[in-house]
C-alpha positions as CSV (number, residue, x, y, z in Angstrom):
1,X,102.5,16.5,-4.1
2,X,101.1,16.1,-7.2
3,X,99.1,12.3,-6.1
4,X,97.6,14.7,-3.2
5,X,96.3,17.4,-5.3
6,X,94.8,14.8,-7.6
7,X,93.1,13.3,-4.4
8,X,92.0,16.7,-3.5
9,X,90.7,17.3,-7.0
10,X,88.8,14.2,-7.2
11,X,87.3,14.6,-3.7
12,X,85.9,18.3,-4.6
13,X,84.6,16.4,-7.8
14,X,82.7,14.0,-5.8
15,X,81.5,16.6,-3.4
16,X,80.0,18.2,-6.3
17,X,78.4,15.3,-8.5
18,X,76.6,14.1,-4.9
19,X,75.2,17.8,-5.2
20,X,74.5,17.4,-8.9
21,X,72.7,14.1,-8.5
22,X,70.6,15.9,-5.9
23,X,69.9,19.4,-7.3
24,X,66.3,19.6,-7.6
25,X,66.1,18.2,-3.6
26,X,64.6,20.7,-1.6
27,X,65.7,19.1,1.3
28,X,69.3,18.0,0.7
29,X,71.0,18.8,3.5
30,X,75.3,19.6,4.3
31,X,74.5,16.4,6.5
32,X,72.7,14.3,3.9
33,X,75.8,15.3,1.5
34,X,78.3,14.8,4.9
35,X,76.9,11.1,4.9
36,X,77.4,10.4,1.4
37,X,80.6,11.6,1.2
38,X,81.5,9.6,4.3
39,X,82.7,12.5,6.7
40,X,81.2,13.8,9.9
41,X,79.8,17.1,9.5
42,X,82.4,19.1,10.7
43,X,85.6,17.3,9.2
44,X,83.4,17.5,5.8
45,X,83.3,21.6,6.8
46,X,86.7,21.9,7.7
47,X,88.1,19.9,4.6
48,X,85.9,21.6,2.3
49,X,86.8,25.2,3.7
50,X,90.6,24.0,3.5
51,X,90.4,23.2,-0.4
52,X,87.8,25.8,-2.1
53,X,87.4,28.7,0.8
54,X,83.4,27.5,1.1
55,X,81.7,26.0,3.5
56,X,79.7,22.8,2.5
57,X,76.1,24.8,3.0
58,X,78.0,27.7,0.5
59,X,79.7,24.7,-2.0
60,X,75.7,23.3,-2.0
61,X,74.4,26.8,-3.0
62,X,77.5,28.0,-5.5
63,X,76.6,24.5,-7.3
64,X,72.6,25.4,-7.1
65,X,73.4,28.8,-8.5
66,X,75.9,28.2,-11.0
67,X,73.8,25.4,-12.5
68,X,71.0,27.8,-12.7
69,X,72.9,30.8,-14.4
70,X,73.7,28.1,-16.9
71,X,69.9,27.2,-16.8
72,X,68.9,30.9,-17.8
73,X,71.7,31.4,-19.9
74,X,70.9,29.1,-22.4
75,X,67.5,29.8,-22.3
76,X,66.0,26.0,-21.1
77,X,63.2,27.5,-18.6
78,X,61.7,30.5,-17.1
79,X,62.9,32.0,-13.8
80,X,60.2,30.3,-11.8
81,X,60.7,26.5,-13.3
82,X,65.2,27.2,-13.1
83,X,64.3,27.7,-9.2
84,X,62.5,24.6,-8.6
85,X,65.1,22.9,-10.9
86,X,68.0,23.7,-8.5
87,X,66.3,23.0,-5.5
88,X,65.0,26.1,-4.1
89,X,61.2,26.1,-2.3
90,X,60.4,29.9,-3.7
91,X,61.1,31.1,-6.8
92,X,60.9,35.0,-4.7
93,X,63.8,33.7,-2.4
94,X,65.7,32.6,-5.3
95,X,65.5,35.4,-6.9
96,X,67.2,37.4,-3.8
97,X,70.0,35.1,-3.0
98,X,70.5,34.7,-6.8
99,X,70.7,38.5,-7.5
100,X,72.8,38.8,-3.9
101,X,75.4,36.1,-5.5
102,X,76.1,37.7,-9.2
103,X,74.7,41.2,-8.7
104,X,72.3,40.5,-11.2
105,X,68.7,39.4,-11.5
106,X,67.9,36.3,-13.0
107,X,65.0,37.7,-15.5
108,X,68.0,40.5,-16.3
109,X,69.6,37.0,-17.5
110,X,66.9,35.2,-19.1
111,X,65.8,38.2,-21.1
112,X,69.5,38.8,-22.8
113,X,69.6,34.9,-23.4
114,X,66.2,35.3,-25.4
115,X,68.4,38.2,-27.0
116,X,71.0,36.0,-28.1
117,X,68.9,33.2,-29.3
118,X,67.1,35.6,-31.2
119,X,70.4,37.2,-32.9
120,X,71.5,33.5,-33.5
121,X,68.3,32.4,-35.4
122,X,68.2,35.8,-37.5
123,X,71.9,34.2,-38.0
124,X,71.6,30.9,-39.5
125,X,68.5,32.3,-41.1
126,X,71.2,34.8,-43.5
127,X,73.7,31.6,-43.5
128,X,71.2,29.8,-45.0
129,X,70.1,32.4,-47.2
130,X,73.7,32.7,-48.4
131,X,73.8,28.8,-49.2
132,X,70.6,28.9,-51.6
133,X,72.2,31.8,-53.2
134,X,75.5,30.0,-53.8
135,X,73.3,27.1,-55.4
136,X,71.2,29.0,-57.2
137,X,73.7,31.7,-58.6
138,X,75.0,29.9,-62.0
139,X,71.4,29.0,-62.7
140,X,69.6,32.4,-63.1
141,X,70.7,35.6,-64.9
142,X,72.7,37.9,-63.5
143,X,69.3,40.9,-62.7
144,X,67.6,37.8,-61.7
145,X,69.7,37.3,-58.7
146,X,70.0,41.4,-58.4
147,X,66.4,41.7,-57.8
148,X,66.4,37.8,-55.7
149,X,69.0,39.7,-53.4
150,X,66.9,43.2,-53.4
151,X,64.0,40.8,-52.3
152,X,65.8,38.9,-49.6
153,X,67.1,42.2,-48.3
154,X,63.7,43.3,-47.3
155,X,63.0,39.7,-46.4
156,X,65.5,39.8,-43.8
157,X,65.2,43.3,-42.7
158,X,61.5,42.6,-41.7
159,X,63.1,39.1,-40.0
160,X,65.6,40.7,-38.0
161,X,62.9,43.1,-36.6
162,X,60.4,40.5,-35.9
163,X,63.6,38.5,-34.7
164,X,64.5,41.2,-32.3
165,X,61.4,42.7,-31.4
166,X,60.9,42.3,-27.8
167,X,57.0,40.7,-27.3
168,X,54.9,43.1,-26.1
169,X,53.5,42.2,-22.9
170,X,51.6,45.0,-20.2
171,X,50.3,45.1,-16.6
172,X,47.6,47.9,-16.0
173,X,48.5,48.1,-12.3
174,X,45.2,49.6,-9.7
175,X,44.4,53.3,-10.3
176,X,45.0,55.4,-7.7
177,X,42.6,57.3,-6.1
178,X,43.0,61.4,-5.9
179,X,39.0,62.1,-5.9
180,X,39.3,62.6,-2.0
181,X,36.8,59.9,-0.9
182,X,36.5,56.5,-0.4
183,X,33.1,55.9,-1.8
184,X,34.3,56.4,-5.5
185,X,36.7,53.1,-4.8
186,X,34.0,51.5,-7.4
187,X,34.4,53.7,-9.9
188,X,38.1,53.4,-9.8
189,X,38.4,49.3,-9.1
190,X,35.4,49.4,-12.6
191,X,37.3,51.8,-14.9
192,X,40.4,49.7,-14.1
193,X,39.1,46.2,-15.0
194,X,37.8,47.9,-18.1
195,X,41.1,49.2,-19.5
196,X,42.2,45.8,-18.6
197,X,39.5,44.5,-20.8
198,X,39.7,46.8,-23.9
199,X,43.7,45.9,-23.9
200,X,43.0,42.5,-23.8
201,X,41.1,42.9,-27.3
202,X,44.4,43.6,-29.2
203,X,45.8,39.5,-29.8
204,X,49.6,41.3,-30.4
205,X,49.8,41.7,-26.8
206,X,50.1,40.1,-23.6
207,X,48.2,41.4,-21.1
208,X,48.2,40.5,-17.2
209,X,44.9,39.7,-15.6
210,X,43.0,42.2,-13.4
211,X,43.6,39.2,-9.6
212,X,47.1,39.7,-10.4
213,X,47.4,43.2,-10.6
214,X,45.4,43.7,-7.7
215,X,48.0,42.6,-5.5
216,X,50.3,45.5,-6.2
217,X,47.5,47.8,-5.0
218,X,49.2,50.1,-2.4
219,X,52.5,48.3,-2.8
220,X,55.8,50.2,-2.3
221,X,57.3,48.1,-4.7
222,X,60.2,49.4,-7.3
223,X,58.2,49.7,-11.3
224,X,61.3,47.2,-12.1
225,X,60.7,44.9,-9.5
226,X,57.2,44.6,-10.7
227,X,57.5,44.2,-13.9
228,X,60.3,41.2,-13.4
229,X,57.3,39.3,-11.6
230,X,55.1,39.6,-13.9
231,X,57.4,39.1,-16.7
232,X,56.3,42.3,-18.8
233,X,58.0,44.9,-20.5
234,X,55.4,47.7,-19.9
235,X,53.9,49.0,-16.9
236,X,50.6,51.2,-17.1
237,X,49.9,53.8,-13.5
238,X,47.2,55.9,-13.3
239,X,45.0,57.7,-10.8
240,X,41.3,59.7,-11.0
241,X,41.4,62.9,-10.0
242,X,37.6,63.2,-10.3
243,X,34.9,60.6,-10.6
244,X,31.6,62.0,-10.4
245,X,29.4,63.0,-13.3
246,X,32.5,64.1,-15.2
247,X,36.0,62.0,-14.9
248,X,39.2,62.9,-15.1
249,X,42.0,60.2,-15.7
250,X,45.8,60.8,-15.7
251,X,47.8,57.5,-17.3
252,X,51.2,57.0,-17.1
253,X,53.2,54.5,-19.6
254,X,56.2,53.3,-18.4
255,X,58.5,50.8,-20.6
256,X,60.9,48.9,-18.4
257,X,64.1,47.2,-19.1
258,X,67.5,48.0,-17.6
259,X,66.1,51.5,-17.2
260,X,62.1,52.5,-16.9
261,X,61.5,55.0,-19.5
262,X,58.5,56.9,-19.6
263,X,56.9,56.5,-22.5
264,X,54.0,59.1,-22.3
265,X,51.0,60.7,-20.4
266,X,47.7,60.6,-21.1
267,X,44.9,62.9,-19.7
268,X,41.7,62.7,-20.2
269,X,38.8,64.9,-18.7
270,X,35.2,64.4,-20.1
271,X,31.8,63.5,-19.0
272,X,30.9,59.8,-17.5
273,X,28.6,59.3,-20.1
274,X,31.8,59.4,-22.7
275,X,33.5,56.7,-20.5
276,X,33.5,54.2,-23.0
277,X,35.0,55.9,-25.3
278,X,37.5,57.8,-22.9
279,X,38.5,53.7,-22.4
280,X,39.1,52.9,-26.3
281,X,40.8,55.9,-26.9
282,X,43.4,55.0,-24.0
283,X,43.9,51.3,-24.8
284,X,44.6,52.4,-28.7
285,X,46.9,55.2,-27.1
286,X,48.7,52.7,-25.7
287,X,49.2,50.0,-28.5
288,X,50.0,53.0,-31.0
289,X,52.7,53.8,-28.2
290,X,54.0,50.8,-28.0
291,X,53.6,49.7,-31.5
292,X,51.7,46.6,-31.3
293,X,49.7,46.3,-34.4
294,X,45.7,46.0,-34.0
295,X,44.1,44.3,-36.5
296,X,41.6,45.7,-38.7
297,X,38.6,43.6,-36.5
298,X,40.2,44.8,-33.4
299,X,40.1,48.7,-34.3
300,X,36.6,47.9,-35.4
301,X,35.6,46.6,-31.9
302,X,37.0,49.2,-30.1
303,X,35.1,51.5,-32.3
304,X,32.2,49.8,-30.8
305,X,31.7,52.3,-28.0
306,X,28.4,54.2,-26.9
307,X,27.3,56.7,-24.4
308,X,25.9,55.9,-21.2
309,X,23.9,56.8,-18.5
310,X,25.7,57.9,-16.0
311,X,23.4,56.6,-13.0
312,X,23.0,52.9,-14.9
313,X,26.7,52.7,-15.5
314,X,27.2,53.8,-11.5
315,X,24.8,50.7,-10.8
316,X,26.4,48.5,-12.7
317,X,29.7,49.6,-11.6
318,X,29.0,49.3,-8.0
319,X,27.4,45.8,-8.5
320,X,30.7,44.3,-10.3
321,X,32.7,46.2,-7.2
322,X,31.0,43.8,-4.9
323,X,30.6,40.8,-6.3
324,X,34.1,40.9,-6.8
325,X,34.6,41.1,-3.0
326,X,33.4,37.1,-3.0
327,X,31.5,36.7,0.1
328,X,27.7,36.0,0.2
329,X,26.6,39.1,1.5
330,X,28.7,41.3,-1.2
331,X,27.6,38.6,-3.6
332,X,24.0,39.5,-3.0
333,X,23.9,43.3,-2.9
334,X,26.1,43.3,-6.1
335,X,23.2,41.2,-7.9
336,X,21.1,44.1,-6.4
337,X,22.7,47.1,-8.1
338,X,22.8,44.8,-11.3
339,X,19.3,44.2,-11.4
340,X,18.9,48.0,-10.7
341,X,20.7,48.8,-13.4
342,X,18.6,46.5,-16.0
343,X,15.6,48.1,-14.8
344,X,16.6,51.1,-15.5
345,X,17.5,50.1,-18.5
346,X,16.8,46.4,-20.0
347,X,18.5,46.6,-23.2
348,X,22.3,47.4,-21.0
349,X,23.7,44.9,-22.1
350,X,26.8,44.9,-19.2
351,X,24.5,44.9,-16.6
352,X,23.4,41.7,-17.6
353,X,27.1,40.1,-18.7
354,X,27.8,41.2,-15.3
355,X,24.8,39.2,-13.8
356,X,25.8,36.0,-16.3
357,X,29.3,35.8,-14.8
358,X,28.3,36.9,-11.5
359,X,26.0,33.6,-11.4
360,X,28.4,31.2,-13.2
361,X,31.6,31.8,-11.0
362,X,30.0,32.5,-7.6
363,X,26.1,31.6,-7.3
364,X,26.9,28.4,-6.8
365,X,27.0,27.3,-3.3
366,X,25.5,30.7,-2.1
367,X,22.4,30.0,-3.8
368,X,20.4,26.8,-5.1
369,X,22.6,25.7,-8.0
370,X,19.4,25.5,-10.6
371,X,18.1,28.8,-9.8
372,X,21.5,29.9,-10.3
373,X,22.4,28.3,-13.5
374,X,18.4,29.5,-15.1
375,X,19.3,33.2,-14.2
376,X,23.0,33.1,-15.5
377,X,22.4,31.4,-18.5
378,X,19.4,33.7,-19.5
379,X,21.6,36.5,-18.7
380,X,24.3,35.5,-20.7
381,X,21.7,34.9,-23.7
382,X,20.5,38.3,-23.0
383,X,23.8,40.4,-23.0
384,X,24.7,38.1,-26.3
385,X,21.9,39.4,-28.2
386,X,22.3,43.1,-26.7
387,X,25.9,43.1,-27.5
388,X,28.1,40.2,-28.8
389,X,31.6,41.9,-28.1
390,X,31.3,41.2,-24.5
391,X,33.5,38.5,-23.9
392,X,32.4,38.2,-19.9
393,X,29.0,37.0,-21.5
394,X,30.4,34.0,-24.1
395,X,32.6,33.1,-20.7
396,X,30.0,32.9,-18.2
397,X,28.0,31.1,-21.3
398,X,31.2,28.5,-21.5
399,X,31.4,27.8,-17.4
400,X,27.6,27.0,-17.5
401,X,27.6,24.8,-20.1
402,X,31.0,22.7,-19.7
403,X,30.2,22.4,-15.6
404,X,26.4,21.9,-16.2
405,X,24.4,21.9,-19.6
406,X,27.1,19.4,-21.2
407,X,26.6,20.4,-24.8
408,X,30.1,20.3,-25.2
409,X,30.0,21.0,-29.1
410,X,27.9,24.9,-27.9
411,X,30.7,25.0,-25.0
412,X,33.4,24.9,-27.5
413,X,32.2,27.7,-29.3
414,X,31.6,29.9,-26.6
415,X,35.2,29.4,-25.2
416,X,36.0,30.2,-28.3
417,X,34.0,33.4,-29.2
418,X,35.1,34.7,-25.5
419,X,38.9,34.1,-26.8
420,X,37.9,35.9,-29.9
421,X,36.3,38.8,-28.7
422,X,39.4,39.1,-25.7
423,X,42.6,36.4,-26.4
424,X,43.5,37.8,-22.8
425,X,41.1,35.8,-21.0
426,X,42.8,34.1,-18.3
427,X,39.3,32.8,-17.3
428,X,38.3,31.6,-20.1
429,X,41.8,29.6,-21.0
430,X,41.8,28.2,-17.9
431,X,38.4,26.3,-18.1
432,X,39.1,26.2,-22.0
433,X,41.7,23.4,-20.8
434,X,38.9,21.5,-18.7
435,X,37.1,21.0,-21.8
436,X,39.9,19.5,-23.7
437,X,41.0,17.3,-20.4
438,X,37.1,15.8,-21.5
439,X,38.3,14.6,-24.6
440,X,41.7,13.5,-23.9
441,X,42.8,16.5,-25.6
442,X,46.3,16.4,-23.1
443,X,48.1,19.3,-25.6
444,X,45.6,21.2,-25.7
445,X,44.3,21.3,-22.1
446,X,48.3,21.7,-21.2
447,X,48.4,24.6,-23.3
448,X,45.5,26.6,-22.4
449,X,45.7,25.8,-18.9
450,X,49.5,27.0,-18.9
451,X,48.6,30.3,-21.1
452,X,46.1,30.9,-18.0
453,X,48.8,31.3,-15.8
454,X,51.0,33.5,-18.3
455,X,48.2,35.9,-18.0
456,X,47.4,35.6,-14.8
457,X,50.9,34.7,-13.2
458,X,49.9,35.4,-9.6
459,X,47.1,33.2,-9.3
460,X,47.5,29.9,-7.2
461,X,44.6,28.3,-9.0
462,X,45.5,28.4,-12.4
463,X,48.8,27.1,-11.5
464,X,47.3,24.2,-9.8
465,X,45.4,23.6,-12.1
466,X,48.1,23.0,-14.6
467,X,49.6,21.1,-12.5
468,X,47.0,18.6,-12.1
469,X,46.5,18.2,-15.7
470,X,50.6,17.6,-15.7
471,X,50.0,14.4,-13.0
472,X,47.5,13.0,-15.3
473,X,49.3,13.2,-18.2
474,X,52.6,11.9,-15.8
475,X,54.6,14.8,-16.3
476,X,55.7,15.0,-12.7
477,X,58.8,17.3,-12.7
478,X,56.0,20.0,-14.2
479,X,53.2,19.1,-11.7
480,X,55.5,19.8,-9.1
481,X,56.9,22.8,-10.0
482,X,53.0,24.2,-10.8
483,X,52.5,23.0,-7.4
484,X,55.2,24.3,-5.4
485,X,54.6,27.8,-7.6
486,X,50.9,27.4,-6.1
487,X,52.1,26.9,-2.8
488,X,54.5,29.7,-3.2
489,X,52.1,32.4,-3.9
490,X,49.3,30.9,-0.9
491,X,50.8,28.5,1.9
492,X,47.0,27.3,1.9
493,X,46.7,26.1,-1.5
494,X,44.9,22.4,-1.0
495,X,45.5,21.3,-4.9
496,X,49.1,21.9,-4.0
497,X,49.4,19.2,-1.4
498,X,47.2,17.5,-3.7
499,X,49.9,17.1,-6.7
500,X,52.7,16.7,-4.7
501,X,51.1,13.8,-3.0
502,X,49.6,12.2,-6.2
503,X,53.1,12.5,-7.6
504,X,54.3,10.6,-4.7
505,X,51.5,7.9,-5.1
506,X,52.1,7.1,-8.7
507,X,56.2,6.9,-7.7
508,X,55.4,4.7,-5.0
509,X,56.5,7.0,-2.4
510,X,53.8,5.9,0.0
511,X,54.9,7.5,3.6
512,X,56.2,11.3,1.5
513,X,52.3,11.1,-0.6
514,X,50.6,10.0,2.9
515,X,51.6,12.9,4.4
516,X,50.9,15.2,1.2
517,X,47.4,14.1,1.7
518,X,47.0,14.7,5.4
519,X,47.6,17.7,4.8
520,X,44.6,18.2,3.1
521,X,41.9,20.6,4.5
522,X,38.7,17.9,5.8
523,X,35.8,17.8,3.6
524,X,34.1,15.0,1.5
525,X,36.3,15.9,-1.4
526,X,39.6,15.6,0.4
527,X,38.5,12.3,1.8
528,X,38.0,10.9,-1.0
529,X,41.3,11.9,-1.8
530,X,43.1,10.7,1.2
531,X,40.7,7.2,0.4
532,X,42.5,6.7,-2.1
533,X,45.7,7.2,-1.4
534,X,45.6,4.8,1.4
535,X,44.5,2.4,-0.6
536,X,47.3,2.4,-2.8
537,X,49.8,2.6,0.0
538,X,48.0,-0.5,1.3
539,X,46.4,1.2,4.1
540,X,42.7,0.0,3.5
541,X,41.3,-0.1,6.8
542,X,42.3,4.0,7.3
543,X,40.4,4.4,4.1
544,X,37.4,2.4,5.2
545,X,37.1,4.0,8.7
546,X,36.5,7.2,6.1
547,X,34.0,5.0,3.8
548,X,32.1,4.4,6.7
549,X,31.9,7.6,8.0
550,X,30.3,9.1,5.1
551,X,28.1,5.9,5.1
552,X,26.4,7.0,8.6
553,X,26.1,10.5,7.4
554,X,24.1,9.4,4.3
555,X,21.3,8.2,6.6
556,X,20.6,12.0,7.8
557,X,21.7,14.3,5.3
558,X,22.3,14.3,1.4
559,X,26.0,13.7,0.8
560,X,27.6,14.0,-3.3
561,X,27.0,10.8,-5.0
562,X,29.8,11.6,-7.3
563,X,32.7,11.4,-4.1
564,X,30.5,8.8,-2.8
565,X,30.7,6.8,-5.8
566,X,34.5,7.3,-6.4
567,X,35.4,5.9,-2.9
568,X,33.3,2.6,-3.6
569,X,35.1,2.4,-6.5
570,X,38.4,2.8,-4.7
571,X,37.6,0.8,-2.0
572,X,36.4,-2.4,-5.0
573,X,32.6,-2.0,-4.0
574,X,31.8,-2.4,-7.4
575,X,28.2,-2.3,-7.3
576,X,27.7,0.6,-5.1
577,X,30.3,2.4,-7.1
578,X,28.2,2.1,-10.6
579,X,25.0,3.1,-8.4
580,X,26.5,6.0,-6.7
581,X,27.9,7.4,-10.3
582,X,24.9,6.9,-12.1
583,X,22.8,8.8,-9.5
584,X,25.2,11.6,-10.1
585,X,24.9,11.5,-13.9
586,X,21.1,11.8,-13.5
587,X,21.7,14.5,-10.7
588,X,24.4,16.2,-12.6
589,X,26.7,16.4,-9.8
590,X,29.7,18.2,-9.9
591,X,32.6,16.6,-10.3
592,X,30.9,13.4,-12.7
593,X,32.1,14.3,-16.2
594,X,36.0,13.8,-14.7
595,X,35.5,10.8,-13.7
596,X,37.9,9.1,-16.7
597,X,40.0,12.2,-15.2
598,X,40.4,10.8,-11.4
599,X,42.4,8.1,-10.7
600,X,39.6,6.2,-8.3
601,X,37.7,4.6,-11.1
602,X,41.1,3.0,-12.6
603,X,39.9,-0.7,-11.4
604,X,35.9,0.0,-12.8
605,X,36.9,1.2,-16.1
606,X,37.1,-2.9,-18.0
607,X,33.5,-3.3,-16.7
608,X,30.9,-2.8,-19.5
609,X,28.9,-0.7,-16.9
610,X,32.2,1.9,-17.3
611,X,31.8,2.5,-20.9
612,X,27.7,2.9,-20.0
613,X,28.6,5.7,-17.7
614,X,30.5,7.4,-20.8
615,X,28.1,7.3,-23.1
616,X,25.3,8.8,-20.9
617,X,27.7,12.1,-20.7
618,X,28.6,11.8,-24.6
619,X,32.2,11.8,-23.6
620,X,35.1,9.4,-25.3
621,X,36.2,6.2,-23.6
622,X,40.0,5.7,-23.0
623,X,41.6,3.6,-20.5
């Protein structure tokens, strides 16, 4: 009896280190784990039933889950990264059989493991405290070590709160609107990216981006729920009740943990022209509320507040409204109501920061790029001099020069006046990091690309992003879980496929990085993508049906030298390649400076000609 149970003990052992070995595997399967085991399906179900009570599809998820309760528990990863770890496609799905399994959420988990690590620091911090004292004690006077323990006292009083202060993080979710008509949406959608912006000012708190609150606009979702997927302990509703030539705003601040509390209300009823300062008065409301400490500079730009005209500010706010919308036509009438604005008024100085970014994030490709760039970059200048605490101007300022001025020592500090004026700005960190991947700055890019999508957690792009700069610095486990979290949040995300295929390509898992890349929406881009991958998977001729395709188009239209010159350069055409890239240096085509960045120019970069190419843009040469 006792040689069978020890058989059946070391078969459920090997049932579960097959799972182990495969826990991050998506895909593994009861009849991948049948086959391995050596059982048919069924006997492998029956067997496994007779000995735990499970079937093998519930054994594969109590191992998936317990191994991520441990995950959480000791505090190794956020929520989103333990669900990729253990195999799960969605980090929302996880989160719902994980909560259905132990009746608690995994955040509720995480967040009482950052509790505990926090109590064990403030811990060893006193042990060790208690060690230098023991040292110490025969060598000083007896009201030398009175006052030495008075001191420490306070020392660790102020440690333990810092210790156990929970980081204050918010989410300004979309105001509601009670005015009883539609056409003062603007006013709302304005007034709500502006308290988004005048909280983002104070650096002691986190604050989520104005995309990802958006999402919850007309949600039914629970406060809680929200706040576990943004991972933020604060919650801010309001509505409008008027918005004409007067406004009246009703906030709500909710703190949420195991139970929301309500925190306070906040009503404000004054003119338009006072809107401004109706904004500063909220955000410092809030902070007070909350405690989070606003430095001296802070209070002093917040202070910074005027009156306005109520008519210019409608203008302007009407113009942000649509360009925000992202199409052409929107784009067009927005830059309308902006230039209204400024001649109503040419020294408002967010009329033209609104014009500045409007230009550098969407101009291009709905109008001709150096028209674009001219009027954005004098905008920018403009709003600067009008007003240098608007942190939309240094941004739009930073886009234009990283992606097509290339005075990279300016572009630096404009990134970083934008991040001083607002440490919020998930815009700015995310293109921040592009300017680092320039100079083979791989921490830095890493960390301001990831703080981009701490801010702005809902947004597929900025976790793409990340996870692009993860494959080039070979840190596939990350680049796949940025991807899949891309993928998670839009099915459609292109730079999704992207990773998970180049991280197949540089593991040599031609056929699985193949289909990655034909997956990839068709465009010049994307071909030059695929190019390459079928090159390295040692299917040239696929990747010169696609050379020659482009080849034939060149003859009757303009095509991007940059791709163009990337897929000679794949394909070994060595000459062309050096042609092709130079034209797009002179040109200043989009994507040129990341050419050390892509992969295609890896068997170009010993010729002389490579380190030519480098030196024309002023950027470092690395191998």
């Amino acid at each position: 009896m006792e040689e069978h149970q020890s058989m059946d003990d070391q078969f459920i052992s090997k049932v579960q280190d097959i799972i182990e070995q495969n826990i991050d595997n998506e895909n593994f399967s009861v009849e991948e784990l049948a086959c391995q085991v050596g059982l048919s399906r069924s006997m492998l179900h029956r067997k496994l039933t007779k000995l735990t009570g499970k079937s093998a599809s519930e054994t594969i998820s109590h191992v998936r889950l317990s191994r991520a309760r441990d995950l959480l528990e000791h505090n190794v990863a956020t929520v989103s990264e333990t669900a990729y770890r253990v195999g799960f496609k969605s980090p929302s799905y996880f989160n719902k059989v994980f909560k259905s399994y132990y009746h608690i959420s995994p955040g509720e988990i995480k967040k009482e493991a950052q509790a505990e690590d926090q109590v064990k620091r403030f811990e060893q911090t006193t042990a060790n405290t208690r060690i230098h004292l023991l040292l110490t004690k025969t060598r000083v006077k007896f009201i030398a070590t009175i006052i030495a323990l008075a001191g420490i006292g306070f020392i660790l009083l102020f440690s333990l709160t810092a210790l156990l202060a929970t980081p204050k993080s918010i989410a300004v979710l979309p105001l509601e609107n009670l005015t009883g008509s539609a056409e003062n949406d603007y006013i709302i959608d304005g007034i709500h990216n502006a308290l988004i912006g005048e909280l983002g000012q104070i650096s002691a708190l986190r604050v989520i981006s104005r995309r990802s609150t958006l999402r919850y606009e007309d949600s039914d979702m629970l406060i809680k729920d929200i706040a576990e997927e943004l991972d933020v302990n604060t919650i801010i509703e309001g509505s409008i009740l008027s918005a004409g030539d007067s406004i009246h705003l009703l906030i709500q601040v909710i703190k949420v943990g195991r139970k929301e509390e309500h925190l306070m209300t906040l009503d404000f009823h004054d003119s338009l022209a006072n809107i401004l300062s109706i904004q500063s008065k909220v955000a410092q409301a809030i902070a007070k509320k909350i405690r989070a400490n606003i430095s001296n500079k802070e209070y002093k730009q917040m202070q910074n507040t005027q009156i306005v005209n109520p008519e210019l500010y409608k203008a302007y706010l009407r113009g942000m409204y649509l360009l925000h919308q992202g199409n052409t036509a929107d784009f067009e009438e927005g830059i309308t109501y902006l230039e209204e604005a400024i001649e109503k008024d040419p020294g408002d100085a967010f009329a033209y920061a609104g014009m500045a970014l409007g230009y550098a994030t969407m101009g291009h490709g709905q109008l001709d790029a150096h028209s674009a760039f001219l009027k954005a970059f004098n905008a920018a200048n403009k709003a600067i001099k009008l007003d240098p605490t608007l942190d939309e101007s240094y941004t739009a300022l930073s886009l234009l020069i990283l992606y097509q001025d290339w005075n990279w020592s300016l572009a630096a500090s404009s990134f970083e006046s934008a991040l001083d004026v607002n440490p919020n700005n998930a815009v700015a960190h995310a293109h921040y990091a592009w300017y680092y991947v320039l100079f083979n700055n791989n921490k830095k890019a890493i960390e301001h690309a990831y703080q981009a999508t701490i801010l702005d957690p809902l947004s597929a792009s900025f976790h793409a992003w990340l996870g692009l700069i993860y494959v080039h610095n070979h840190q596939f486990d990350k680049a796949e879980q940025s991807a899949r979290r891309a993928l998670d949040l839009n099915a459609n995300a292109a730079y999704g496929q992207l990773i998970l295929g180049r991280c197949c390509l540089y593991q040599k898992k031609y056929l699985q990085a193949i289909a990655y890349h034909e997956r990839l929406p068709k465009g010049m881009y994307w071909d030059a993508q695929r190019a390459f991958c079928y090159i390295e998977s040692g299917q040239r001729e696929k990747a010169l049906e696609i050379w020659q395709h482009y080849e034939a188009l060149a003859q009757t239209q303009p095509i991007n030298s940059c791709y163009r010159g990337m897929m000679a350069s794949s394909l070994g055409f060595k000459d062309d390649a050096f042609k092709y890239l130079n034209e797009a240096i002179d040109d200043k085509t989009y994507p040129i400076t990341y050419l050390n960045f892509y992969p295609h120019s890896k068997d170009i970069k010993d010729d002389v000609r490579y380190i030519h190419l480098l030196q024309k843009m002023k950027l470092p040469y690395t191998k």
